[in-house]
MARBATI-434616 format. One record per residue: residue number from 1; residue in three letters; z, y, x of N, C-alpha, C, O in turn. Coordinates in nm, 3 decimals, decimal comma, always signed. Example, Ala and Ser with C-alpha at 12.3 -4.5 7.8 and 13.67 -1.06 7.14 Angstrom:
1:Ala:+0,780:-0,569:+1,319:+0,780:-0,450:+1,230:+0,780:-0,330:+1,320:+0,846:-0,332:+1,424;
2:Ser:+0,708:-0,225:+1,285:+0,714:-0,106:+1,367:+0,787:+0,003:+1,290:+0,804:+0,114:+1,341;
END
This chain:
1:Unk:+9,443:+11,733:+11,702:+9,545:+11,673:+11,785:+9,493:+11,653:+11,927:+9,383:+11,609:+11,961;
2:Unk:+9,581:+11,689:+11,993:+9,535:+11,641:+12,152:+9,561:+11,500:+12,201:+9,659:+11,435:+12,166;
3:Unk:+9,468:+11,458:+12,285:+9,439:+11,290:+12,351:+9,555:+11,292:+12,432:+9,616:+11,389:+12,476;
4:Unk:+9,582:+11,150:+12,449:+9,672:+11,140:+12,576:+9,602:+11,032:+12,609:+9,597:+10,914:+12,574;
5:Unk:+9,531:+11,127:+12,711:+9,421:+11,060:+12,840:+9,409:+11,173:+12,953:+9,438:+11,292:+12,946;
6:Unk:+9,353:+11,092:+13,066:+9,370:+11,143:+13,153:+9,495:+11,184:+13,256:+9,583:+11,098:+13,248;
7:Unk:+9,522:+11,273:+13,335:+9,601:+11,246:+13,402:+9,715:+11,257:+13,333:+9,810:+11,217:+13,401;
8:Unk:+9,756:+11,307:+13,187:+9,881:+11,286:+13,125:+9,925:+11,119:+13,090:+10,033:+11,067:+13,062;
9:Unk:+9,803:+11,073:+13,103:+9,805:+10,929:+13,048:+9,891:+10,853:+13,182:+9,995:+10,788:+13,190;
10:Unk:+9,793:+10,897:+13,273:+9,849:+10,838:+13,423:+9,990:+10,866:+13,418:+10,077:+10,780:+13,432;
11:Unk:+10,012:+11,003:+13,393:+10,146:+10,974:+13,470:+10,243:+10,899:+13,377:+10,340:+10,832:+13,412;
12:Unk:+10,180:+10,931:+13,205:+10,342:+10,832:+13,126:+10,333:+10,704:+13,165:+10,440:+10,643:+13,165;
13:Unk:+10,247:+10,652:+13,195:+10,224:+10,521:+13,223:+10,288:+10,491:+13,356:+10,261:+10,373:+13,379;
14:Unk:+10,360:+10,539:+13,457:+10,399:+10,524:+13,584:+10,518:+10,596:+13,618:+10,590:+10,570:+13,715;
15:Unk:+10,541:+10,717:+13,506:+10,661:+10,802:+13,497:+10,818:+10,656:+13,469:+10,801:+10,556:+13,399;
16:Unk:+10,938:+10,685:+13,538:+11,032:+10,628:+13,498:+11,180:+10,654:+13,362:+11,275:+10,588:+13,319;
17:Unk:+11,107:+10,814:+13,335:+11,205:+10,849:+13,240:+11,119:+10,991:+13,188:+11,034:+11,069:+13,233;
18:Unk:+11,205:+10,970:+13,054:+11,131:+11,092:+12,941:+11,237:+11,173:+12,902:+11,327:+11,121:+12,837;
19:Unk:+11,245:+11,326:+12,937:+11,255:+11,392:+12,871:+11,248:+11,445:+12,735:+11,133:+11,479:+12,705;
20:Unk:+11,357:+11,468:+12,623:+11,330:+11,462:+12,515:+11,356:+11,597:+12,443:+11,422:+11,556:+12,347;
21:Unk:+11,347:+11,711:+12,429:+11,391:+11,864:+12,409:+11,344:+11,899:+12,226:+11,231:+11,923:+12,185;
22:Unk:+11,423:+11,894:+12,176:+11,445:+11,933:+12,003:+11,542:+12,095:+11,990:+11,643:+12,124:+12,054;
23:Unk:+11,498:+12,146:+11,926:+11,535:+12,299:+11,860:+11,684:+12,292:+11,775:+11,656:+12,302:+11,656;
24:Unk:+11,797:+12,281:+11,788:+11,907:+12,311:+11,712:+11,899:+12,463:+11,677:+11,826:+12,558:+11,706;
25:Unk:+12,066:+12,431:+11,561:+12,077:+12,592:+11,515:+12,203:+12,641:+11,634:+12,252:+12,754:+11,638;
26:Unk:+12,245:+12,508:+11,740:+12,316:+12,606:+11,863:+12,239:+12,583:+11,975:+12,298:+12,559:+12,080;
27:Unk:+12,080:+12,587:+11,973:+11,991:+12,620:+12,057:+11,866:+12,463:+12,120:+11,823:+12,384:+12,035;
28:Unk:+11,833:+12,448:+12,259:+11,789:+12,319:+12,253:+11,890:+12,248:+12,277:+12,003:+12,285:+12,312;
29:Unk:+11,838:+12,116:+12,254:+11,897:+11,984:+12,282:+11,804:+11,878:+12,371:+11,693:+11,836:+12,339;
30:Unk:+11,866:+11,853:+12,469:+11,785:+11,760:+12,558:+11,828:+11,656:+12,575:+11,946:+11,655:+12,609;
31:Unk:+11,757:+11,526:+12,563:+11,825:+11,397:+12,557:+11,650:+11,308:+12,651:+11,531:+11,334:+12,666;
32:Unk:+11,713:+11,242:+12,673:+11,645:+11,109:+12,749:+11,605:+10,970:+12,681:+11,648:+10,921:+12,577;
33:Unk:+11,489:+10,911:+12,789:+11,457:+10,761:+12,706:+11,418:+10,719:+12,832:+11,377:+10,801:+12,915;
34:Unk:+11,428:+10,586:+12,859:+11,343:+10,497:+12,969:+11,218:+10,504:+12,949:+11,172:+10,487:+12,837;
35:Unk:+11,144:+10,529:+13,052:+10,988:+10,506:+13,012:+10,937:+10,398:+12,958:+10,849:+10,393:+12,871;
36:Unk:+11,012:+10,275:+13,028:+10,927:+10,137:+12,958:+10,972:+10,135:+12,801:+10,925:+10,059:+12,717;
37:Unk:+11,061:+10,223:+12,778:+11,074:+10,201:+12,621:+10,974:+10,261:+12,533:+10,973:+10,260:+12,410;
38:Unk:+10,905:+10,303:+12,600:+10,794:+10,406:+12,549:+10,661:+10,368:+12,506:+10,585:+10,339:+12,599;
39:Unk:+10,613:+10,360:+12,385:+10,474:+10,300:+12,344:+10,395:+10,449:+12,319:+10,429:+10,556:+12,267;
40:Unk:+10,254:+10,392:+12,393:+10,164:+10,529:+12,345:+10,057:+10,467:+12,271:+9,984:+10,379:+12,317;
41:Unk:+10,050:+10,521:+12,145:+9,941:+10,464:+12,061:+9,821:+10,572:+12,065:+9,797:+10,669:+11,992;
42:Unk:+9,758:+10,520:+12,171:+9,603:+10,616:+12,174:+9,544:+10,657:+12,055:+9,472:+10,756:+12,035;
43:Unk:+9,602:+10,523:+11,937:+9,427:+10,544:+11,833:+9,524:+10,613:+11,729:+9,457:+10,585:+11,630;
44:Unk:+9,595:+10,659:+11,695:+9,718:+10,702:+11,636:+9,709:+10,850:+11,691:+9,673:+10,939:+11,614;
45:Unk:+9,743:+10,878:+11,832:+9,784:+10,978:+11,902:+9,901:+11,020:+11,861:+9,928:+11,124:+11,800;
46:Unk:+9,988:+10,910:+11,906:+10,125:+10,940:+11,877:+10,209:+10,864:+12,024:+10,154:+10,803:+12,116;
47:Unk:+10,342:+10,890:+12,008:+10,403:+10,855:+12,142:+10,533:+10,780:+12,082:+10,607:+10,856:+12,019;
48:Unk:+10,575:+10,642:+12,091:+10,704:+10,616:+11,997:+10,797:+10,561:+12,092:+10,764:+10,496:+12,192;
49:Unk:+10,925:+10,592:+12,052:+11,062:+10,517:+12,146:+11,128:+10,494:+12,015:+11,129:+10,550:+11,906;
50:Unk:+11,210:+10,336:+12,094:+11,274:+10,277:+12,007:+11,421:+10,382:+11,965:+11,433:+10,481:+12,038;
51:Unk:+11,510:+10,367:+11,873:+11,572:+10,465:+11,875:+11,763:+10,381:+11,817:+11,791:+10,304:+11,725;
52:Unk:+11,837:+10,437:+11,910:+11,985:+10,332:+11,883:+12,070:+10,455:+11,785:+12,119:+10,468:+11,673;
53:Unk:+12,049:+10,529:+11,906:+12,151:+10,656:+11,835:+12,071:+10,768:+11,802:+11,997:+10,765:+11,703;
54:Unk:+12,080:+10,896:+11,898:+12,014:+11,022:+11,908:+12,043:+11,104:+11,779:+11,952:+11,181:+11,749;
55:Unk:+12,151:+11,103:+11,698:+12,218:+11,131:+11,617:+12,195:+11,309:+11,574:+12,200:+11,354:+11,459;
56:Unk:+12,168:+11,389:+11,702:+12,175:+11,500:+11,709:+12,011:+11,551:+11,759:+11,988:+11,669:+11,784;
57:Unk:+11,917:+11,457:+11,768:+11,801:+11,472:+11,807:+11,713:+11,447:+11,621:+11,632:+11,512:+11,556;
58:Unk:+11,781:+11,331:+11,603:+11,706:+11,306:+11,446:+11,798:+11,452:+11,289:+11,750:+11,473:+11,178;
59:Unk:+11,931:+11,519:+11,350:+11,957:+11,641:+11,304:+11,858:+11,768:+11,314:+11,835:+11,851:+11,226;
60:Unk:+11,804:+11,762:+11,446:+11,736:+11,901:+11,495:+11,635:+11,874:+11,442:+11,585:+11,976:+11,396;
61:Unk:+11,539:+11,729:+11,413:+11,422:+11,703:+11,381:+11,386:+11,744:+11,240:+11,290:+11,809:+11,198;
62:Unk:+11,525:+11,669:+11,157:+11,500:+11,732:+11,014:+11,515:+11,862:+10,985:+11,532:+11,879:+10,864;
63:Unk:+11,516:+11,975:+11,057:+11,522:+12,103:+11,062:+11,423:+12,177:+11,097:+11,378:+12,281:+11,048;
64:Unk:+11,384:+12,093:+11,217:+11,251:+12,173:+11,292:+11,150:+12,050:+11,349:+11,164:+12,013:+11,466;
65:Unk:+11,077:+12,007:+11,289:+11,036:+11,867:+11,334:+10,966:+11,910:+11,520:+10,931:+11,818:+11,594;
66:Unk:+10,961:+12,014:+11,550:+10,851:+12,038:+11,686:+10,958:+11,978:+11,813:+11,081:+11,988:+11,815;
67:Unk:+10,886:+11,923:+11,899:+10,985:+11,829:+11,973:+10,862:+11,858:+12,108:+10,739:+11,861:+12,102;
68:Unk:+10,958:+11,877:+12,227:+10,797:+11,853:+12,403:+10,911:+11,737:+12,446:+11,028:+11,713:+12,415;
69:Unk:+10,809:+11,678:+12,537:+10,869:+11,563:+12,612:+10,827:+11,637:+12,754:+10,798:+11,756:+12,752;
70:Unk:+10,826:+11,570:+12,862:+10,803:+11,646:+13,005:+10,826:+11,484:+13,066:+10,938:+11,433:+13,075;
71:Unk:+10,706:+11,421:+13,102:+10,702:+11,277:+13,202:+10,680:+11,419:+13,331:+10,659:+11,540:+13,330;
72:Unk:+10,707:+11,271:+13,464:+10,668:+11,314:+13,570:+10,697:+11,186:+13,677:+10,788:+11,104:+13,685;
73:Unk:+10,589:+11,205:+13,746:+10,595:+11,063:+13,873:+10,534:+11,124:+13,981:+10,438:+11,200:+13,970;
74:Unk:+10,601:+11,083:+14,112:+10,561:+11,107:+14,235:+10,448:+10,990:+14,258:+10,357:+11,022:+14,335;
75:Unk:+10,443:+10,878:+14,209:+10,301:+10,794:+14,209:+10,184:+10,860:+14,201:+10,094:+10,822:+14,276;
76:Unk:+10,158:+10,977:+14,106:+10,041:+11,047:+14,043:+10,010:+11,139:+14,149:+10,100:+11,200:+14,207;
77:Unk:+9,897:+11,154:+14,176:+9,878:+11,307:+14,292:+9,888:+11,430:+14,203:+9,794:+11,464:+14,131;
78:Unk:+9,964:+11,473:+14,207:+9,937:+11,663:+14,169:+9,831:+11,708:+14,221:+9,756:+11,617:+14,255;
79:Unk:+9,779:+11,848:+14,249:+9,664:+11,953:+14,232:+9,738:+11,984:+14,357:+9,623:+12,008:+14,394;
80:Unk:+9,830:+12,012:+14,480:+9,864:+12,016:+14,571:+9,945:+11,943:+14,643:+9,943:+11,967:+14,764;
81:Unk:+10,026:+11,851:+14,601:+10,086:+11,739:+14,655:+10,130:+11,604:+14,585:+10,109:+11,596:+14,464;
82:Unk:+10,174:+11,522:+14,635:+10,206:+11,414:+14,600:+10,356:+11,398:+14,478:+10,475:+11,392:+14,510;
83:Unk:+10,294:+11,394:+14,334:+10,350:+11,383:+14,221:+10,306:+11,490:+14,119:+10,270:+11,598:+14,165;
84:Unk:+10,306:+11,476:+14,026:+10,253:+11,489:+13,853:+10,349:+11,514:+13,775:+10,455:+11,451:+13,767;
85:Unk:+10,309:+11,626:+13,701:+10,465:+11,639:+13,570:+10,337:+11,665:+13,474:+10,224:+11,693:+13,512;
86:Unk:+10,386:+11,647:+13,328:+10,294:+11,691:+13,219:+10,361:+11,728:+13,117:+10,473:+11,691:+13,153;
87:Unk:+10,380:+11,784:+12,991:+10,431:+11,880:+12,925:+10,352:+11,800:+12,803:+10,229:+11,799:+12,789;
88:Unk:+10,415:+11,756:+12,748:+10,384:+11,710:+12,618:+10,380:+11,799:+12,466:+10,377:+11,694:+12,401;
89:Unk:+10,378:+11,890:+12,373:+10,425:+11,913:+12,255:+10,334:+11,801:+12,109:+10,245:+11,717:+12,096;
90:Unk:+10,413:+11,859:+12,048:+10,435:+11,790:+11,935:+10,495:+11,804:+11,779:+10,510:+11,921:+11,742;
91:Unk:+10,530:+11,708:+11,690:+10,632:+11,725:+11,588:+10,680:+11,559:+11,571:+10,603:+11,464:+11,583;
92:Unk:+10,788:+11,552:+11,548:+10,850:+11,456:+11,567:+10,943:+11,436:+11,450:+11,023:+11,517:+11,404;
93:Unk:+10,908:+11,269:+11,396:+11,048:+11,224:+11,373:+11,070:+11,115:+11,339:+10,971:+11,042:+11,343;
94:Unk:+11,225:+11,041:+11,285:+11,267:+10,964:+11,349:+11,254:+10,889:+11,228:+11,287:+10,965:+11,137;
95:Unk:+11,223:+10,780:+11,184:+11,170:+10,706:+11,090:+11,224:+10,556:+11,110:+11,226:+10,499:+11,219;
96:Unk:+11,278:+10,488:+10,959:+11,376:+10,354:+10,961:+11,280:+10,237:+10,920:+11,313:+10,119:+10,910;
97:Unk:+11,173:+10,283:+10,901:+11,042:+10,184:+10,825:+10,925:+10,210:+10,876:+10,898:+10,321:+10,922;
98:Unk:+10,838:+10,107:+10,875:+10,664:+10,154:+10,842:+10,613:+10,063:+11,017:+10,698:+10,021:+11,096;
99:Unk:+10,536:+10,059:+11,028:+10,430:+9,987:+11,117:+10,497:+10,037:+11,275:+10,508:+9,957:+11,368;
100:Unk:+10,537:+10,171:+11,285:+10,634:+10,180:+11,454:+10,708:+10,130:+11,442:+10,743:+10,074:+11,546;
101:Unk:+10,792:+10,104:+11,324:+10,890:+10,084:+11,346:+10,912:+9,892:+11,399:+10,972:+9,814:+11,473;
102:Unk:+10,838:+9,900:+11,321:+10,810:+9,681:+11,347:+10,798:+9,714:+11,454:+10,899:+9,706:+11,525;
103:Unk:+10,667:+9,768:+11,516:+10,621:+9,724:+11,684:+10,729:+9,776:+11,783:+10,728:+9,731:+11,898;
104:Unk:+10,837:+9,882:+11,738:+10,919:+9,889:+11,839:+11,043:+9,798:+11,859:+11,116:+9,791:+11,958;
105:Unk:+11,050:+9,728:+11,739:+11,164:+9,599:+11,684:+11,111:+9,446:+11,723:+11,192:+9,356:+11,702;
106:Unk:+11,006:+9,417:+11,769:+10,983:+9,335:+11,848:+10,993:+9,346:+11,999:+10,998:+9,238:+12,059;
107:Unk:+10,997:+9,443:+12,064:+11,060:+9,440:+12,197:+11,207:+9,473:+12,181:+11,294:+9,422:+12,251;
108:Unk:+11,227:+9,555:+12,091:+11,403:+9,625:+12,121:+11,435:+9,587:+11,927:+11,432:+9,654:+11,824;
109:Unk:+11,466:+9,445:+11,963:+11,532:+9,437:+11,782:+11,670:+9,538:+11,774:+11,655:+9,604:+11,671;
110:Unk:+11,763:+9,567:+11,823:+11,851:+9,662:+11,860:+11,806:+9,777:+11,757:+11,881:+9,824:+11,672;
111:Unk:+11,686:+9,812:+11,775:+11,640:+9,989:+11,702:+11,677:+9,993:+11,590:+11,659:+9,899:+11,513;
112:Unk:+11,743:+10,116:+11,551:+11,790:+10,108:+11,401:+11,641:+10,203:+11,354:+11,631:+10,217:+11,232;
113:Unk:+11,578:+10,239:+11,400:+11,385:+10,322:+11,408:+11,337:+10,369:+11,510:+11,377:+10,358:+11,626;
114:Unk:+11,243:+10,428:+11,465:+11,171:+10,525:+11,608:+11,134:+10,632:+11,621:+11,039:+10,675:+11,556;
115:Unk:+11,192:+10,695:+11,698:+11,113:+10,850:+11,755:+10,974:+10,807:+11,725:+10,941:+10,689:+11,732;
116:Unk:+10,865:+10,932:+11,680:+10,777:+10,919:+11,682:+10,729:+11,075:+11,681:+10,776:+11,167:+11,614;
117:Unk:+10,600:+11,080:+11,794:+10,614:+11,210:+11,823:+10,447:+11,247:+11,819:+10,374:+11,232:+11,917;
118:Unk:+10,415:+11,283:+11,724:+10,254:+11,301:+11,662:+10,212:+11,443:+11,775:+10,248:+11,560:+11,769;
119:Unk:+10,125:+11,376:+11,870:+10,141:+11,499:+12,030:+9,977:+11,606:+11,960:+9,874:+11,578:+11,899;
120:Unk:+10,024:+11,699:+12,002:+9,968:+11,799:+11,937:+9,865:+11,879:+12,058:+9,753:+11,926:+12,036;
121:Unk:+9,966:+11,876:+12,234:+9,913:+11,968:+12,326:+9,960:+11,862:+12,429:+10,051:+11,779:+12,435;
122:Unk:+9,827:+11,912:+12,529:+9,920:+11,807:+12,693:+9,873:+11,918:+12,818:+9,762:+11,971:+12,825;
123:Unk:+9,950:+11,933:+12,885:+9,936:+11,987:+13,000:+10,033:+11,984:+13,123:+10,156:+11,976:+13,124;
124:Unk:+9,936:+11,994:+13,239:+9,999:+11,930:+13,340:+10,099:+12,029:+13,453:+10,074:+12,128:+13,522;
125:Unk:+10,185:+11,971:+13,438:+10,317:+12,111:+13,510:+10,261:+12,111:+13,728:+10,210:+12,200:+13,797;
126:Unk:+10,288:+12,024:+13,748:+10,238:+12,022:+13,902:+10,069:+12,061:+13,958:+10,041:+12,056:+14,078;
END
């Protein structure tokens, strides 16, 4: 599994929104999350958002669990200018029980579970 450290770390940590891209059988599906909704469990190496709906994201998952996210912040310096994108992959899914799911139900009791996205590759787009 790949770390999320380093400048991928930087930027989820300062990024304001996540990109969310899952595989349907009528092609991708791209959906969104707030960043602050976003827990990264280093010792895990996993990435979790609380989850209300995404109805058609937890469909594509049970089909094809592989899921990329794509953070990005103009806070972060890029390799030529000012801002950072990073490219997340993974496999993902969306789970109603178990230890994410508590820690994401104490900030957002709302969650009916959580995305959870076991990151596999990181690399940096800028």
């Amino acid at each position: 599994m790949a770390k999320i450290e380093g400048v991928c770390r930087e930027v989820c940590n300062a990024t304001e929104y996540v990109a969310i891209v899952t595989q349907g059988d009528d092609g991708p599906h791209l959906a969104g999350h707030w960043a602050n909704y976003m827990f990264l469990d280093v010792e895990d190496e996993v990435i979790v958002f609380p989850v209300g709906r995404f109805q058609k994201t937890e469909q594509n998952l049970r089909k094809n669990g592989r899921v990329q996210l794509l953070v990005a912040s103009k806070k972060v310096q890029g390799t030529k200018s000012p801002g950072q994108g990073c490219e997340i992959r993974g496999s993902g899914e969306i789970v109603a029980s178990g230890k994410f799911v508590d820690a994401v139900r104490v900030k957002f009791p709302w969650a009916r579970g959580a995305l959870v996205v076991r990151v596999e590759e990181t690399k940096t787009q800028l």
